[in-house]
C-alpha positions as CSV (number, residue, x, y, z in Angstrom):
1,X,108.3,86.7,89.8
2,X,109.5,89.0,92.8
3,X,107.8,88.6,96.2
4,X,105.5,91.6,96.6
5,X,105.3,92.6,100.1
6,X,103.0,95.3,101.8
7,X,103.1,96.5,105.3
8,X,100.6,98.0,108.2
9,X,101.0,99.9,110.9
10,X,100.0,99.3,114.5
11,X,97.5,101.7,116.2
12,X,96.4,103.3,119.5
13,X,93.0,104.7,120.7
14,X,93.5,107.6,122.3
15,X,90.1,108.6,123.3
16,X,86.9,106.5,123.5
17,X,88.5,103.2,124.0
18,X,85.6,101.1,124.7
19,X,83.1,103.1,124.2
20,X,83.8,103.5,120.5
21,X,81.9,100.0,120.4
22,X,78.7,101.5,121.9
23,X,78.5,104.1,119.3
24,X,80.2,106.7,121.4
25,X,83.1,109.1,118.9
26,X,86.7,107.7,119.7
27,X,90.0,109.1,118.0
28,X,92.6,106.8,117.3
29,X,96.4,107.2,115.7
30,X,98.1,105.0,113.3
31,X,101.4,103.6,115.3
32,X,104.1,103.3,112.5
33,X,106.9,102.1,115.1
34,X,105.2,99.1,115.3
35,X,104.2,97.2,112.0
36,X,102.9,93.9,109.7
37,X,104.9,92.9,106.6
38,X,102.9,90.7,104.9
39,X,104.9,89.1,101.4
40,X,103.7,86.8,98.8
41,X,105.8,84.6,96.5
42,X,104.7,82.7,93.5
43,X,104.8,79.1,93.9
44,X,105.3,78.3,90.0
45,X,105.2,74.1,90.8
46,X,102.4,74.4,92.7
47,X,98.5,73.6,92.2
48,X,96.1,77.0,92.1
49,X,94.6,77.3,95.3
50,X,97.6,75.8,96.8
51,X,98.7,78.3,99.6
52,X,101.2,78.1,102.2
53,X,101.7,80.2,104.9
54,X,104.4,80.7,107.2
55,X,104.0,83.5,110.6
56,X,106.5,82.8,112.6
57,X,105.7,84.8,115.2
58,X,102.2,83.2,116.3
59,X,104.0,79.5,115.5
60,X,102.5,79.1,112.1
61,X,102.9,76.9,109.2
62,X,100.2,75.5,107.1
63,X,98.9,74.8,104.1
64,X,95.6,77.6,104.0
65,X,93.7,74.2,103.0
66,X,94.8,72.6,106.2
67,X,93.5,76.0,108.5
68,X,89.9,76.0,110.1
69,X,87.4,77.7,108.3
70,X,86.7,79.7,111.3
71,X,90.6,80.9,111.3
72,X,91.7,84.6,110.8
73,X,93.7,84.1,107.7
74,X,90.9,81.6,106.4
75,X,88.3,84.2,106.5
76,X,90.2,86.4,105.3
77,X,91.3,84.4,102.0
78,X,87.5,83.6,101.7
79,X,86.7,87.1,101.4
80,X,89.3,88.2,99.8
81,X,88.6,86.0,96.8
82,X,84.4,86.9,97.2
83,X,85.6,90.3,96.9
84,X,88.0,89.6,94.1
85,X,85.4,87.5,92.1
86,X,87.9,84.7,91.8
87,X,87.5,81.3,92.9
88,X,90.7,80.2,93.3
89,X,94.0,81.9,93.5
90,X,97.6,81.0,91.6
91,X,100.3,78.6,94.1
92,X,101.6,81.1,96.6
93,X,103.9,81.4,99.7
94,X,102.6,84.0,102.2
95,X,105.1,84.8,105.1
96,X,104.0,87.0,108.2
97,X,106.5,89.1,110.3
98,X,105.0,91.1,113.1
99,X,106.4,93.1,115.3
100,X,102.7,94.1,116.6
101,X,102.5,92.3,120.3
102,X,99.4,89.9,119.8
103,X,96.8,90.7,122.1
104,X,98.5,94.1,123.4
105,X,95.3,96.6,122.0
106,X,97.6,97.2,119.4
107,X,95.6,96.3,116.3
108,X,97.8,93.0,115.4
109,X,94.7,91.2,113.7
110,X,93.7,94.0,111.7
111,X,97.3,95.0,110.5
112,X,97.8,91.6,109.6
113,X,94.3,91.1,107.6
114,X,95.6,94.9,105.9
115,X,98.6,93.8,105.3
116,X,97.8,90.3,103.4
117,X,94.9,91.7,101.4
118,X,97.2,94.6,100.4
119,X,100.2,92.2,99.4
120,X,97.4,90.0,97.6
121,X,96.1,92.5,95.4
122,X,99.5,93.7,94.2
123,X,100.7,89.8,93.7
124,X,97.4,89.8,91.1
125,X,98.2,93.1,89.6
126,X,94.9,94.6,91.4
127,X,94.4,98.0,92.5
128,X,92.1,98.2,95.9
129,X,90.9,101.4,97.1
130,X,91.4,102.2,101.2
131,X,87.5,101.3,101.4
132,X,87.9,98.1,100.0
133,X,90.6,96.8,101.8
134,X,89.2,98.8,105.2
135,X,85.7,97.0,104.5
136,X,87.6,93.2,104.0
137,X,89.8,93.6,107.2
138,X,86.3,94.7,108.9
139,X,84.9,91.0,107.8
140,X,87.5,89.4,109.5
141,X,87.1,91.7,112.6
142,X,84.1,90.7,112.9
143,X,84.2,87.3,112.5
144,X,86.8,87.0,115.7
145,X,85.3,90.0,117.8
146,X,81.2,89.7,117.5
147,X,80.6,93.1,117.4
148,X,84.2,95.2,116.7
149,X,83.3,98.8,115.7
150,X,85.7,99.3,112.6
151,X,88.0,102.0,114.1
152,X,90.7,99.7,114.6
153,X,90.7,98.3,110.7
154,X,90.0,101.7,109.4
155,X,92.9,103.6,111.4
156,X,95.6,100.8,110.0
157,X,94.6,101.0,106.5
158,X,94.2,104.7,106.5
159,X,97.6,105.6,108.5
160,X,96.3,108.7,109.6
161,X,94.8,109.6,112.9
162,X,90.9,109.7,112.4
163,X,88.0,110.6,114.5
164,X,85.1,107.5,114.4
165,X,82.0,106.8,114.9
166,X,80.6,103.8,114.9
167,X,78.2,104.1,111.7
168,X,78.8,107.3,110.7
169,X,81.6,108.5,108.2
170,X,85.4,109.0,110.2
171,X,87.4,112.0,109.5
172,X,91.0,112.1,108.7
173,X,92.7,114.7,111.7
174,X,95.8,116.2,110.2
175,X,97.8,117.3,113.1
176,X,99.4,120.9,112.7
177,X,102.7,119.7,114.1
178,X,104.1,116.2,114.8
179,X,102.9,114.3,117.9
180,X,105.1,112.1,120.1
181,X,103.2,109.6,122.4
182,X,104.2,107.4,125.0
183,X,102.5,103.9,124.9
């Protein structure tokens, strides 16, 4: 079987930065420059459940087994599979290239939760709606930031600019003409 790959862009906020977490309206831009590739490879002489994972820009290789429970990719197969209805998954390889900067207010975390749940679901022949895969990156979210407000999940998985609110329905902005930014 052929590795089945999906990808994710970065994003930007260009208005409401911070306050976007207090309920306040923020607009934010999908960043395509920048972008997760997420792959999966069947493991045919593996176990199920048997998942290794390779990212070798944040140093990692690990069996998913072998990761804390409390770690981003972790959670994310947890809920992934919740969501799924499965409890365990066929062998796999997963490999992570990012050229997101980690920690740069860039979205890194979220593309790479998009990303994985994206290449997952094609790997298993599954078809998820943007909601779906917006509302499982959001789980992982908040897991690692407390209280995150869901525009920088929502953003990614869209790849359209949007205007948010915290807990009110976004809206897609269509720009009438392309829009060059400096970041």
């Amino acid at each position: 079987m052929p590795a089945i790959s999906a990808h994710a862009p970065g994003k930007a906020i260009l208005f409401g930065e911070h306050a976007v977490v207090y309920n306040r309206p923020a607009i934010a831009v999908p960043v395509h420059q920048v972008r997760v590739k997420a792959a999966v490879f069947a493991n045919p002489k593996g176990q199920p459940d048997e998942i290794w994972i390779e990212a070798p820009e944040i140093g990692l290789k690990a069996w998913l087994a072998n990761l804390p429970e409390t770690q981003a990719l972790a959670i994310l197969f947890t809920r992934f599979k919740e969501a799924m209805g499965i409890t365990m998954l066929p062998a796999l390889r997963l490999t992570i290239r990012s050229t997101i900067p980690v920690a740069g207010g860039l979205g890194s975390g979220a593309a790479v939760s998009v990303a994985v749940v994206r290449a997952l679901a094609g790997f298993l022949g599954c078809t998820l709606t943007n909601e779906q895969v917006s509302a499982l990156a959001y789980e992982v979210e908040k897991k690692h930031h407390g209280t995150p407000s869901g525009i920088d999940n929502t953003v990614i998985t869209y790849g359209q600019p949007i205007y948010f609110q915290r807990g009110q329905p976004f809206e897609l902005i269509h720009p009438g003409a392309p829009l060059t930014l400096v970041i």
